[in-house]
MDTraj code that builds the backbone (N, CA, C; nanometers):
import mdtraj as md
import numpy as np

residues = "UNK UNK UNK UNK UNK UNK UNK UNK UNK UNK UNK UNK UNK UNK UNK UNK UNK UNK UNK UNK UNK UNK UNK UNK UNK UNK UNK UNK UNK UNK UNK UNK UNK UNK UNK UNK UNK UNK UNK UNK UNK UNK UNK UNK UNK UNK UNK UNK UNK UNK UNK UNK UNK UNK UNK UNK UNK UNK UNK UNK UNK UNK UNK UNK UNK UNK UNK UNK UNK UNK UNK UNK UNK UNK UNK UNK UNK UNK UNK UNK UNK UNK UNK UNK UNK UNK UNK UNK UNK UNK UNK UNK UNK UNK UNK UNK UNK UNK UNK UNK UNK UNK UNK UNK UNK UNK UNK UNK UNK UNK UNK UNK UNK UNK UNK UNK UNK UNK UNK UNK UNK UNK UNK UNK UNK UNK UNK UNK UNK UNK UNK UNK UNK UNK UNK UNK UNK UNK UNK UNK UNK UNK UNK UNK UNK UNK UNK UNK UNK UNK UNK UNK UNK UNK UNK UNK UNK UNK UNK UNK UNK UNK UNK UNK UNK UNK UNK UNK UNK UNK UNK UNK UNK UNK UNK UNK UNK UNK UNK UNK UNK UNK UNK UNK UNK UNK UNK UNK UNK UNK UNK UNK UNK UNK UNK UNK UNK UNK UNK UNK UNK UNK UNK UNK UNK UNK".split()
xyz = np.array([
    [-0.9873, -0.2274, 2.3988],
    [-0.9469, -0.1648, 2.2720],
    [-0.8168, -0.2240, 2.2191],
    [-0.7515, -0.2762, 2.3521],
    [-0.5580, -0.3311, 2.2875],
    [-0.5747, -0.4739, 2.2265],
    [-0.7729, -0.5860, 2.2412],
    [-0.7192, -0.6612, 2.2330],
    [-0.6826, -0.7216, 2.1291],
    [-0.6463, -0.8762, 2.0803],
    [-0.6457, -0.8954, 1.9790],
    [-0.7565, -0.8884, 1.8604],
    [-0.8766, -0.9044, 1.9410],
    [-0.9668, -0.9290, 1.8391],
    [-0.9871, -0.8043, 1.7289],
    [-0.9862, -0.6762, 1.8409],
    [-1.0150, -0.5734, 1.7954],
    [-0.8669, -0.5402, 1.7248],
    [-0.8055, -0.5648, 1.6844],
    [-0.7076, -0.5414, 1.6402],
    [-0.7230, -0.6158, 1.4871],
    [-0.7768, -0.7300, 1.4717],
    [-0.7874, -0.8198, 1.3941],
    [-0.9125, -0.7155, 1.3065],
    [-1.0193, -0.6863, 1.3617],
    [-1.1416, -0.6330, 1.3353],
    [-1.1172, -0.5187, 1.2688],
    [-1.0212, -0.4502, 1.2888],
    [-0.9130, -0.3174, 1.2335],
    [-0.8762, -0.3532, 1.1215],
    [-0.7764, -0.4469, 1.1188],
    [-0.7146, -0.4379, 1.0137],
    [-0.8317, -0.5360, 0.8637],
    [-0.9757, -0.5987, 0.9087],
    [-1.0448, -0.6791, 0.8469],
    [-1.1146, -0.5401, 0.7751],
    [-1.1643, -0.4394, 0.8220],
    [-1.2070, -0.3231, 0.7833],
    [-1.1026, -0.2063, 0.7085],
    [-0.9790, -0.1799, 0.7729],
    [-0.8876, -0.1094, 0.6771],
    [-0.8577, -0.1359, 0.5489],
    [-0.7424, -0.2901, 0.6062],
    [-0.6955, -0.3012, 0.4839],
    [-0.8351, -0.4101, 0.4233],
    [-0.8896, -0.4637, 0.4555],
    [-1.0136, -0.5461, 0.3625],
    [-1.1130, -0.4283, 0.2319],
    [-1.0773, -0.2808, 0.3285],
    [-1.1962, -0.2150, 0.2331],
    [-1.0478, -0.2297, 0.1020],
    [-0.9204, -0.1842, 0.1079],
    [-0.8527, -0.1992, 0.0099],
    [-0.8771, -0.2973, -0.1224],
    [-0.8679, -0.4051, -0.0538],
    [-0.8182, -0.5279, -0.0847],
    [-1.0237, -0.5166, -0.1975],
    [-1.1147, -0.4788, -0.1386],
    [-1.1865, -0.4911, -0.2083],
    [-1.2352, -0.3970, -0.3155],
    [-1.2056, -0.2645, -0.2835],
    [-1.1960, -0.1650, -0.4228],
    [-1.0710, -0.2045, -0.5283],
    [-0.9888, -0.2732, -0.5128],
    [-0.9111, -0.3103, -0.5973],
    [-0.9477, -0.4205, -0.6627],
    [-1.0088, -0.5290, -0.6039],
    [-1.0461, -0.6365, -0.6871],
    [-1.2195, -0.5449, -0.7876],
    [-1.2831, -0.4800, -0.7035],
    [-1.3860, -0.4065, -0.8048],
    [-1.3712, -0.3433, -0.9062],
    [-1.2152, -0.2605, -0.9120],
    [-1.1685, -0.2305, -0.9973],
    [-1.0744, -0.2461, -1.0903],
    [-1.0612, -0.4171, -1.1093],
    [-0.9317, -0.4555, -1.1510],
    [-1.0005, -0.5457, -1.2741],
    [-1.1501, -0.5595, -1.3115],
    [-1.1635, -0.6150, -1.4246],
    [-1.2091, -0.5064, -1.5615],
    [-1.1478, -0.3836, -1.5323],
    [-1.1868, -0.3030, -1.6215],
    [-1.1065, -0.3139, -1.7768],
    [-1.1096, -0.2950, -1.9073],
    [-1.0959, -0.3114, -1.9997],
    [-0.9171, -0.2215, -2.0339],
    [-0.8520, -0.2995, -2.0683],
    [-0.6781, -0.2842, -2.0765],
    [-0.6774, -0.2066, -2.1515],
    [-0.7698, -0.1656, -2.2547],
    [-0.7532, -0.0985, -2.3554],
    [-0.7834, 0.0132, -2.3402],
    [-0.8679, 0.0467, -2.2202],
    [-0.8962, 0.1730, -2.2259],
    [-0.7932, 0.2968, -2.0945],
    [-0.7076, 0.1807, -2.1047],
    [-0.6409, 0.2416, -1.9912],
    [-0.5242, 0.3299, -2.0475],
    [-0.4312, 0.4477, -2.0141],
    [-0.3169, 0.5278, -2.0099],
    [-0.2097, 0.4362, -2.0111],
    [-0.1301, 0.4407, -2.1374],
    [0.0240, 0.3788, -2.1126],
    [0.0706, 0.4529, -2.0668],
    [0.1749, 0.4191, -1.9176],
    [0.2395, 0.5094, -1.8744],
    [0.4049, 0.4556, -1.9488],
    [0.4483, 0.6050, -1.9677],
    [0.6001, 0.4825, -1.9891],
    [0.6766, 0.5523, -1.8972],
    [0.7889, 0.4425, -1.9083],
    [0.9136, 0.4460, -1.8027],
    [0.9755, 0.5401, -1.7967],
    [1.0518, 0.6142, -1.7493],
    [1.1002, 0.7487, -1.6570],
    [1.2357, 0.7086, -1.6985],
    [1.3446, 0.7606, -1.6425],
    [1.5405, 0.7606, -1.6310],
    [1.5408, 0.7124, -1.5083],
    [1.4280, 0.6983, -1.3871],
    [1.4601, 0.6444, -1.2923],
    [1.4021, 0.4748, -1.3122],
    [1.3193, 0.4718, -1.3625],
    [1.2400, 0.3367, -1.4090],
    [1.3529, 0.2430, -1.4254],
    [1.4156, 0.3399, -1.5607],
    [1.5545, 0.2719, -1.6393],
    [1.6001, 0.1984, -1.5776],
    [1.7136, 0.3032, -1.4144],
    [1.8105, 0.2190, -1.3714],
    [1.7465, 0.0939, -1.3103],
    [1.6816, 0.0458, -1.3109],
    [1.6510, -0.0755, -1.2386],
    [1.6101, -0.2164, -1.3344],
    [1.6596, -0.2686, -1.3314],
    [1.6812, -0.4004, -1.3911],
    [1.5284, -0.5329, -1.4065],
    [1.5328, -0.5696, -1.4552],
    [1.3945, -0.6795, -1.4121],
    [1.4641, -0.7776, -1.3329],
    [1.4361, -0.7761, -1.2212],
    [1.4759, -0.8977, -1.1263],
    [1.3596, -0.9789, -1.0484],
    [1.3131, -1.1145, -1.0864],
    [1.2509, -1.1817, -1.0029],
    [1.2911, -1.2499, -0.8376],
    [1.4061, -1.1830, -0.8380],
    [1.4116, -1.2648, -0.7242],
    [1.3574, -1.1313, -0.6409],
    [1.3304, -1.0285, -0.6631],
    [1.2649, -0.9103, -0.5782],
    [1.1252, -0.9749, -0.5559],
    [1.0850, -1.0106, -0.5928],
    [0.9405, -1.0778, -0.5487],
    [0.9281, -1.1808, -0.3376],
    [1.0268, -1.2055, -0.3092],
    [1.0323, -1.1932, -0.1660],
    [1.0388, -1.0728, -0.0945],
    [1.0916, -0.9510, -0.1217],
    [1.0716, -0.8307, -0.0450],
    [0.9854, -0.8011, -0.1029],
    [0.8977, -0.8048, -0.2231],
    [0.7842, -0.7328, -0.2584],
    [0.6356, -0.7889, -0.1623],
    [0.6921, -0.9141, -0.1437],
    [0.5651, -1.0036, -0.0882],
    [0.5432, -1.0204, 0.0656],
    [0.6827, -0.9124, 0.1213],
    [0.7294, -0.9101, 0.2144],
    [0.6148, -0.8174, 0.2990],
    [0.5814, -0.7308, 0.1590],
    [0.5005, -0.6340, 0.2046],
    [0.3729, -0.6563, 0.2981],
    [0.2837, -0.8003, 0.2933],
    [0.1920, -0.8318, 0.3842],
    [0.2137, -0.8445, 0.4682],
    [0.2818, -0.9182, 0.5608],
    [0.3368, -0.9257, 0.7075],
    [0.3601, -0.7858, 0.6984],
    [0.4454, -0.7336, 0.6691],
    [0.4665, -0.5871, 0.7389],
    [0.3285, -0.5024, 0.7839],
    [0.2150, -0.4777, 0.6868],
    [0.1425, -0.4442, 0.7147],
    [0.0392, -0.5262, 0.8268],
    [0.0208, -0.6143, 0.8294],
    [-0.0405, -0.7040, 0.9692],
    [0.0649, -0.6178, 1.0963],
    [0.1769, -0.6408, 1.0699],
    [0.2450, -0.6462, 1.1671],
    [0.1949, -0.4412, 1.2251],
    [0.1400, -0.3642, 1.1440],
    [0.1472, -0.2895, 1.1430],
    [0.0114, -0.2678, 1.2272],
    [-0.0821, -0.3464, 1.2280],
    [-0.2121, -0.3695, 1.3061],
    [-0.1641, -0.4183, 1.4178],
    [-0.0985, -0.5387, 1.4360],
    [-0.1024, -0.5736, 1.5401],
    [0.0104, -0.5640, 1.6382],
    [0.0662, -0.4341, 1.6225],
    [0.1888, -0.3947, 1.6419],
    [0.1924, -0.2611, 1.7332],
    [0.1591, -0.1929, 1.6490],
    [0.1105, -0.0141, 1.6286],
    [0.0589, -0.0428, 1.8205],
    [0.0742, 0.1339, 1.8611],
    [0.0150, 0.1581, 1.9327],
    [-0.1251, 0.1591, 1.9380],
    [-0.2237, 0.1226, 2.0559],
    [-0.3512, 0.0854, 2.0663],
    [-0.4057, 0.2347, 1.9986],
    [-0.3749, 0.3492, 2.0345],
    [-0.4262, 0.4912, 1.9856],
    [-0.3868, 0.5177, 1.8446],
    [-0.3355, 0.4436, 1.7646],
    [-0.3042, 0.4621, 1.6229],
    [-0.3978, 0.3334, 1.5544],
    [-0.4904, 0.2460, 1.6068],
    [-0.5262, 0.1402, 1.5173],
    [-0.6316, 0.2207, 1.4651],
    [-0.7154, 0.3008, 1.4967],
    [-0.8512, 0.3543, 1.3989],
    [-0.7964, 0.4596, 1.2997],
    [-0.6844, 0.5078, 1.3640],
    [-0.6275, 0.6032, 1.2343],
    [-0.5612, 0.4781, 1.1225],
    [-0.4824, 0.4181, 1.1546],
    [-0.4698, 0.3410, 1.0444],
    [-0.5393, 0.2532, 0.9718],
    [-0.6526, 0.1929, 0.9986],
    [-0.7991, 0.1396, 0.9256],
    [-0.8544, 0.2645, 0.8433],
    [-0.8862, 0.3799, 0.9413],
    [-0.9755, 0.5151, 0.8841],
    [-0.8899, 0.5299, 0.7151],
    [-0.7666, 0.5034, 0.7404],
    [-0.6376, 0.5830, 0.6330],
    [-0.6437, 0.5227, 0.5506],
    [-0.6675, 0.4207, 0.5543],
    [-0.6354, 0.3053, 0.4458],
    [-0.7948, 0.2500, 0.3883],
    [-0.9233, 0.3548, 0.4949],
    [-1.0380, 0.2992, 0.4357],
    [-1.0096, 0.4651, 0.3306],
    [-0.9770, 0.5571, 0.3374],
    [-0.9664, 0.6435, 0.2849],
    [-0.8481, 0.6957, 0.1455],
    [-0.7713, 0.5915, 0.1315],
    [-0.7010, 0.5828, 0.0526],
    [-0.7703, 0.4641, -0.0614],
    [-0.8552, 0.3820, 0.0104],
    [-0.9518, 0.2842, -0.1074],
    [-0.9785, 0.3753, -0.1643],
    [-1.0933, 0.4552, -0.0902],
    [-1.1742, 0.5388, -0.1741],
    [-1.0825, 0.6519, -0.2639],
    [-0.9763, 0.6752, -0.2554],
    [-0.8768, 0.8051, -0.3018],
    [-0.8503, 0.7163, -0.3989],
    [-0.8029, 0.5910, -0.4068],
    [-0.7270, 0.5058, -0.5416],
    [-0.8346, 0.4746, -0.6311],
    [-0.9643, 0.4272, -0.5233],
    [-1.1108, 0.3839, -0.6221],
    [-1.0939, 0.4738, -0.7601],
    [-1.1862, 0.5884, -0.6897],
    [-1.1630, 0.6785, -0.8012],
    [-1.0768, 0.6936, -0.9001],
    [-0.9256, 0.7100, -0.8688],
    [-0.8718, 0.7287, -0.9853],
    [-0.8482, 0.5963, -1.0498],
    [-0.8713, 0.4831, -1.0268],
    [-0.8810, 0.3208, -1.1066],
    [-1.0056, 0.3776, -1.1464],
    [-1.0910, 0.3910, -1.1428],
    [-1.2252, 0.4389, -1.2279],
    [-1.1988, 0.5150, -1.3519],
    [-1.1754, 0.6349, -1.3455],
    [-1.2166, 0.7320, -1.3779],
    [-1.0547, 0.7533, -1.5440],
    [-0.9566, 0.7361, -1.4438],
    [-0.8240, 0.7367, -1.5096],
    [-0.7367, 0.6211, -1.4858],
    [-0.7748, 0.4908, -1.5217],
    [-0.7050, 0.3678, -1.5164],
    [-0.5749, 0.4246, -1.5803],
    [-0.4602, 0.3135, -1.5781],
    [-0.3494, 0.3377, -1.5897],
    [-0.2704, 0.1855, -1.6095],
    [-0.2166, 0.1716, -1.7068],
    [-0.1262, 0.0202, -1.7079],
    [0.0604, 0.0631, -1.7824],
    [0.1038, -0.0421, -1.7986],
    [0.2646, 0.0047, -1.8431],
    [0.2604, -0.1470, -1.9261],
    [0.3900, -0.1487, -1.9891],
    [0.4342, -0.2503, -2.0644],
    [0.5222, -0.3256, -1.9645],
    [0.4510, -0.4689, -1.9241],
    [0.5373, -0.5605, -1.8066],
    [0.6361, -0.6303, -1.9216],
    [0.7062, -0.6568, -1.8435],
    [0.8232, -0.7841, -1.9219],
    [0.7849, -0.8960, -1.8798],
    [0.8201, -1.0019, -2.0032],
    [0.7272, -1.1402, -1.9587],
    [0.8419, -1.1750, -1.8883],
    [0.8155, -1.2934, -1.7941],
    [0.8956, -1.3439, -1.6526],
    [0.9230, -1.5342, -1.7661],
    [1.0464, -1.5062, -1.8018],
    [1.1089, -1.5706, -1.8585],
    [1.2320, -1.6511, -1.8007],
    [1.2177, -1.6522, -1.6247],
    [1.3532, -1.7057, -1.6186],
    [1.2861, -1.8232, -1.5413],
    [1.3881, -1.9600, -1.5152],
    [1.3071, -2.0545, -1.4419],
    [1.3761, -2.1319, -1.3248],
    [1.2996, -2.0234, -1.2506],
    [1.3784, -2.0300, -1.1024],
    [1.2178, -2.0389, -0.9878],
    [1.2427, -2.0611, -0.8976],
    [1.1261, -2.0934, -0.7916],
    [1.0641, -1.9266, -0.7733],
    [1.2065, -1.8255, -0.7746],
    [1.1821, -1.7086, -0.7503],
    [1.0404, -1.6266, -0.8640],
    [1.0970, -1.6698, -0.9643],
    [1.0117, -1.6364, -1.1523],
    [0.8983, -1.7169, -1.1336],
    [0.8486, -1.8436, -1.0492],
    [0.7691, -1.9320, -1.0539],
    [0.6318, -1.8283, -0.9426],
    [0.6978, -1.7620, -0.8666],
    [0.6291, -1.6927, -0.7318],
    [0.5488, -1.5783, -0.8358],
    [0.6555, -1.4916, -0.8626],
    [0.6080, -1.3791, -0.9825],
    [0.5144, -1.4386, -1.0569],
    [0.5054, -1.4996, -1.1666],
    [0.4249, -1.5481, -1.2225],
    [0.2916, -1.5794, -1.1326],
    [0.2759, -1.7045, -1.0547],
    [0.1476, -1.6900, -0.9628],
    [0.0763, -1.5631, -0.9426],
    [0.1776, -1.4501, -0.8605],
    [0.1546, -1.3486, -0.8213],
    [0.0867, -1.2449, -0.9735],
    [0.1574, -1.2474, -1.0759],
    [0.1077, -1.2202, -1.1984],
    [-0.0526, -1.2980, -1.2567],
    [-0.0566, -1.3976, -1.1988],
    [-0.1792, -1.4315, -1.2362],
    [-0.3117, -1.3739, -1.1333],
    [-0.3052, -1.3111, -1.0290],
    [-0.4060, -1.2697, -0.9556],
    [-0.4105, -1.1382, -0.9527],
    [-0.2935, -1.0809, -1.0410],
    [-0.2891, -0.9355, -1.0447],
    [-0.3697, -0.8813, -1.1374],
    [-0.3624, -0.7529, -1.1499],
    [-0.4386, -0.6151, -1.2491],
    [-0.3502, -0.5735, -1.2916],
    [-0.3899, -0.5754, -1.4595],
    [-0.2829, -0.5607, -1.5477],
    [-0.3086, -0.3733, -1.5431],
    [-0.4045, -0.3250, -1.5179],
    [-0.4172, -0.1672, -1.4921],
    [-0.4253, -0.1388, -1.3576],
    [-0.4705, -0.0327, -1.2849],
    [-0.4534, -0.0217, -1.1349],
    [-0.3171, 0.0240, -1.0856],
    [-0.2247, 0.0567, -1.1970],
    [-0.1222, 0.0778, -1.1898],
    [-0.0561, 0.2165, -1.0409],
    [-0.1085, 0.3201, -1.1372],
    [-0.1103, 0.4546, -1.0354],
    [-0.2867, 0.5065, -0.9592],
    [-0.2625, 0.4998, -0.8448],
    [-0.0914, 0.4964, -0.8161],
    [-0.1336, 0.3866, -0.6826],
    [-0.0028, 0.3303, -0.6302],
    [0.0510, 0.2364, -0.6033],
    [-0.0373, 0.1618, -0.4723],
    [-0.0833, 0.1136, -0.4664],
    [-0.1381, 0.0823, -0.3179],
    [-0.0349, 0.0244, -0.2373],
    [0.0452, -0.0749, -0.2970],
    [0.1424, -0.1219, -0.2404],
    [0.2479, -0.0215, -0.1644],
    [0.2671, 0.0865, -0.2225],
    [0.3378, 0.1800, -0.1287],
    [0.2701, 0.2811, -0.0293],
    [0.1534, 0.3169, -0.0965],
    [0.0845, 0.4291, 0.0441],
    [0.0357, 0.3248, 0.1391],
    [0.0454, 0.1433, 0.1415],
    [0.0045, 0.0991, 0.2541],
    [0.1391, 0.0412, 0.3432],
    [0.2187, 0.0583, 0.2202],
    [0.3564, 0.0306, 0.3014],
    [0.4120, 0.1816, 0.4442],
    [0.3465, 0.2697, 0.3470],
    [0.3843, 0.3647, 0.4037],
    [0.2714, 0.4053, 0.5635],
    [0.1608, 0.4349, 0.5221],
    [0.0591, 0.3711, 0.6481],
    [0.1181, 0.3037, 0.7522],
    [0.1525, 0.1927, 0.7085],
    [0.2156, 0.0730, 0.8429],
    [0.3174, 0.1222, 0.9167],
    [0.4263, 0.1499, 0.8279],
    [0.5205, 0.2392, 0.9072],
    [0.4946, 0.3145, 0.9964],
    [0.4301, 0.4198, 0.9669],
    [0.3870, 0.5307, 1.0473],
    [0.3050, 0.5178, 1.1730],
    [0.2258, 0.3787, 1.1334],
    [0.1595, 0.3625, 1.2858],
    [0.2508, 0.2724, 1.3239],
    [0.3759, 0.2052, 1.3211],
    [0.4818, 0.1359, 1.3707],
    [0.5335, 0.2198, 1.4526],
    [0.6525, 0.3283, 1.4097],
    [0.7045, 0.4450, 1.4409],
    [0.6510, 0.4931, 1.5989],
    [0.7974, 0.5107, 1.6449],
    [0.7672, 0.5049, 1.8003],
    [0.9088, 0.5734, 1.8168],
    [0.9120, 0.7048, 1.9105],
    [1.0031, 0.8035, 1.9236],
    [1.1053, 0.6794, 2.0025],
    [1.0013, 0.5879, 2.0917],
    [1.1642, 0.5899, 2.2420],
    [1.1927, 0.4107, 2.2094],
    [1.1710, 0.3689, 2.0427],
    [1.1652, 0.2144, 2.0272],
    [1.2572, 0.2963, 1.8830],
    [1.3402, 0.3568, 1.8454],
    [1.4704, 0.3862, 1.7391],
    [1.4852, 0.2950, 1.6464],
    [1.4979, 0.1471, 1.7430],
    [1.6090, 0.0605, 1.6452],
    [1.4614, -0.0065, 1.5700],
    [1.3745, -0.0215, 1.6625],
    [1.2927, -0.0899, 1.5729],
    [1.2061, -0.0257, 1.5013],
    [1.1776, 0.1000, 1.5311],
    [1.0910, 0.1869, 1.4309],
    [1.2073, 0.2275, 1.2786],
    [1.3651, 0.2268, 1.2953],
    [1.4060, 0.2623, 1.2030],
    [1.4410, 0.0759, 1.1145],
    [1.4031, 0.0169, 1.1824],
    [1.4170, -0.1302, 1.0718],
    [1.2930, -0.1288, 1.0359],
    [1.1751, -0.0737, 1.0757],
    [1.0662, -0.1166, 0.9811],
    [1.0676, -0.0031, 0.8458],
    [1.1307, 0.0899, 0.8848],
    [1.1337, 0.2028, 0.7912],
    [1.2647, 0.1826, 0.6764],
    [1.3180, 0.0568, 0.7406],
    [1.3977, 0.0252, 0.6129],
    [1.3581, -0.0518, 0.5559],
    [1.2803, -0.1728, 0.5951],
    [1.2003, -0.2901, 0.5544],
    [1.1071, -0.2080, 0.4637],
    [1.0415, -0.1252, 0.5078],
    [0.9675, -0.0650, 0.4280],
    [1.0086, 0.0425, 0.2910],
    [1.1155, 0.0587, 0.3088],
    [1.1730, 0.1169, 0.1983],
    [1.2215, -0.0221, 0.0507],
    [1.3347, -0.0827, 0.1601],
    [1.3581, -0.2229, 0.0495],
    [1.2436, -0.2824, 0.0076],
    [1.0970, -0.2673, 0.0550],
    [1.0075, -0.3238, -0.0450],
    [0.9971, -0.1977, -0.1511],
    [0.9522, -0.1218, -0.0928],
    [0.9520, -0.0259, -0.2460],
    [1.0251, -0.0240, -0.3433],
    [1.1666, -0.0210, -0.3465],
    [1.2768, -0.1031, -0.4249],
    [1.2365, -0.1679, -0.4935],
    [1.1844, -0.3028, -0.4309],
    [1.1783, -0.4494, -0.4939],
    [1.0593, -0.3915, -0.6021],
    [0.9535, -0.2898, -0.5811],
    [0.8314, -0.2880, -0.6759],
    [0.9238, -0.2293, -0.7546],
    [0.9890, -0.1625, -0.7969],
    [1.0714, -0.0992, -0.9067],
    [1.0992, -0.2015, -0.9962],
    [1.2273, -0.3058, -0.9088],
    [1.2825, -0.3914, -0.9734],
    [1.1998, -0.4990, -0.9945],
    [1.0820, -0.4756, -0.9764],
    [0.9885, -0.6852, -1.0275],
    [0.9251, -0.5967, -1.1600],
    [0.9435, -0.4205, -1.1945],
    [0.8686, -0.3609, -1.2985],
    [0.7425, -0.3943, -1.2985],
    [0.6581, -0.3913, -1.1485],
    [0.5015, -0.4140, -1.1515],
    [0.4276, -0.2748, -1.1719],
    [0.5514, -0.1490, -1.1320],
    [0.4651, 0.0062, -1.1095],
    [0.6121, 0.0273, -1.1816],
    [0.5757, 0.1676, -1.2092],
    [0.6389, 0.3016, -1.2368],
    [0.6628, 0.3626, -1.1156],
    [0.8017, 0.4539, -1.1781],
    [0.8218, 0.5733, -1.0328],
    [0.6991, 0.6430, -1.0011],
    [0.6535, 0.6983, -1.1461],
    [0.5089, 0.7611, -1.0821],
    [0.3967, 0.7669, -0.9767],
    [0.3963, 0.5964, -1.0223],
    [0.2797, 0.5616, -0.9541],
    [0.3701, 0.5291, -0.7799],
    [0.4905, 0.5239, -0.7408],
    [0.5154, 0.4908, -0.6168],
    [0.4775, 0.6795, -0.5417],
    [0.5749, 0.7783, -0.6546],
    [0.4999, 0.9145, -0.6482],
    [0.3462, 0.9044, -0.5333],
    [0.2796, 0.8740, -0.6729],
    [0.0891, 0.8693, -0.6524],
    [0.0775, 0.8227, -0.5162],
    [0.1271, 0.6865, -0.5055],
    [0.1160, 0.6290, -0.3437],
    [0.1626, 0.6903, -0.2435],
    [0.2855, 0.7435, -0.2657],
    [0.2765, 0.8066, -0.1203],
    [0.2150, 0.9353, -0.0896],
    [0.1909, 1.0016, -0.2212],
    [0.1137, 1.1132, -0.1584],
    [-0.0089, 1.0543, -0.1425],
    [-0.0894, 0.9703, -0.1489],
    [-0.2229, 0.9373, -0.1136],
    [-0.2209, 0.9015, 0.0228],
    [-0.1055, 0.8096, 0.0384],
    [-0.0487, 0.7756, 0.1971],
    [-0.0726, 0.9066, 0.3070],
    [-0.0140, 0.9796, 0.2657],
    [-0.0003, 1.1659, 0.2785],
    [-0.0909, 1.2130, 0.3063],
    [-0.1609, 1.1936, 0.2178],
    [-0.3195, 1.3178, 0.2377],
    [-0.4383, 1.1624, 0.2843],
    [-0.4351, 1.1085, 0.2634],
    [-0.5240, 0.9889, 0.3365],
    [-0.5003, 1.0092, 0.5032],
    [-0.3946, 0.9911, 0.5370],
    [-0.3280, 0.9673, 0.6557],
    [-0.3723, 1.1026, 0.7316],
    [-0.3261, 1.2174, 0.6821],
    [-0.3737, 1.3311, 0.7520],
    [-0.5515, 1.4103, 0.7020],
    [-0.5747, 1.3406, 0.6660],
    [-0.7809, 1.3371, 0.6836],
    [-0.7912, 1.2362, 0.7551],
    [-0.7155, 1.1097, 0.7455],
    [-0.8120, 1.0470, 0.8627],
    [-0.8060, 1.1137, 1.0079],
    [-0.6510, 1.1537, 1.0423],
    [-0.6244, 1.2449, 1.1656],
    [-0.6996, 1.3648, 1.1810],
    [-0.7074, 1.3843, 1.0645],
    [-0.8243, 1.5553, 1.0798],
    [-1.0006, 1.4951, 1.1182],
    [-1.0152, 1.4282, 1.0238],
    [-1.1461, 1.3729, 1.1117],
    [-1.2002, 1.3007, 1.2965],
    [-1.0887, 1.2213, 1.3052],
    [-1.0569, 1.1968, 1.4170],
    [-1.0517, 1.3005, 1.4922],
    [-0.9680, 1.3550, 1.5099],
    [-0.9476, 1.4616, 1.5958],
    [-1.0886, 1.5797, 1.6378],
    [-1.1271, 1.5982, 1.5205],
    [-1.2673, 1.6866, 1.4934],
    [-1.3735, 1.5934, 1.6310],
    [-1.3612, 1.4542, 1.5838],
    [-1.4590, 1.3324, 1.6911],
    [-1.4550, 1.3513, 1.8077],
    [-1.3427, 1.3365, 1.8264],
    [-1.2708, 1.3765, 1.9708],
    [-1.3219, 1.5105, 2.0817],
    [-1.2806, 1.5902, 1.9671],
    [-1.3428, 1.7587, 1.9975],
    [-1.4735, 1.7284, 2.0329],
    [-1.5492, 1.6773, 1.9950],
    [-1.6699, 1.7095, 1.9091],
    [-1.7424, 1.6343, 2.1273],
    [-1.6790, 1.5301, 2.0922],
    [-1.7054, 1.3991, 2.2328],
    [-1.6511, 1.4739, 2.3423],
    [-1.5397, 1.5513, 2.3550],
    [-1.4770, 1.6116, 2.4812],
    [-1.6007, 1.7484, 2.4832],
    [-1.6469, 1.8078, 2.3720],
    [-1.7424, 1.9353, 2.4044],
    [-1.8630, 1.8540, 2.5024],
    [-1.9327, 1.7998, 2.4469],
    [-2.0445, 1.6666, 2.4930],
    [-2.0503, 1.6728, 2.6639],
    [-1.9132, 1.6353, 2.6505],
    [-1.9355, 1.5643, 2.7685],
    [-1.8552, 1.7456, 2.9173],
    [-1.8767, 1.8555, 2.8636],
    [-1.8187, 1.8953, 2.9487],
    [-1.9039, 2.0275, 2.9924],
])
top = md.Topology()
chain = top.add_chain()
for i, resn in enumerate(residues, 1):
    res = top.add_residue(resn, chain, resSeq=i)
    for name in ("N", "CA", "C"):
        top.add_atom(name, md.element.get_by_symbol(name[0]), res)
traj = md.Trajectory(xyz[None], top)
């Protein structure tokens, strides 16, 4: 169950179901989507491209979060994140959502990354955030009572990316809102189902 493969096989099923309700739902029509506008917290934050390294930072963290995590946390974190597809599916369906981006006008290697990254993105899909309820996911199966220093650097790593989505103005506060409570209630159904399995296998067998 610890080994690599299955670890690999985890995170090809978690985060892959993501990665593919978002591309299913990312050629839907701009026009029919909710302008969200910017908040007083939106405000304070500046357009900065050079945030696009902690934003991008965000993949390794999450790998690292598969192949990291305790062996008894890898099906909760696949289950969570197959369950947060389906929680974001829906609302990219049903109630798309986009904002007014600022064009990336400066010409630096940093503005050159953004841009790329702007070209494979969804201009709707906005709220709420995948980028943060999977930031937040990883953490949590990182997080380890008697490992402190390193469960509290991923929980800062994982915070300074959320930051950086503010400041590259790819989401709204809202939608970081949206993400973590999906993180939230994803995370604790996948544990409620699990656990139910468990029950269900310990009655079975006794």
């Amino acid at each position: 169950m610890n080994s690599l493969y299955f670890r690999l096989w985890m995170m090809l099923t978690g985060w892959g179901a993501v990665g593919l309700v978002y591309s299913l739902t990312s050629s839907q029509d701009q026009a029919s989507a909710i302008m969200l506008q910017p908040s007083a917290i939106d405000l304070w934050f500046d357009f900065d491209p050079n945030a696009i390294w902690l934003y991008l930072s965000f993949f390794p963290l999450v790998a690292l979060g598969y192949l990291l995590c305790p062996a008894q946390r890898l099906l909760w974190l696949a289950r969570s994140m197959q369950l947060s597809a389906l929680g974001a599916g829906v609302v990219f369906i049903f109630w798309p959502t986009t904002m007014i981006f600022p064009p990336v006008t400066q010409d630096t290697i940093s503005a050159a990354a953004l841009k790329l990254l702007i070209s494979f993105d969804s201009l709707q899909n906005c709220l709420p955030s995948l980028h943060v309820t999977l930031t937040i996911l990883a953490v949590c199966a990182l997080w380890q009572k008697h490992t402190p220093l390193r469960s509290l650097f991923f929980a800062v790593w994982g915070l300074a990316i959320t930051v950086s989505i503010l400041q590259l103005h790819r989401h709204q506060f809202v939608d970081l809102l949206g993400g973590a409570v999906l993180a939230i209630a994803a995370g604790l159904l996948a544990q409620r189902i699990l656990s139910r399995k468990a029950d269900k296998v310990a009655g079975q067998t006794t």
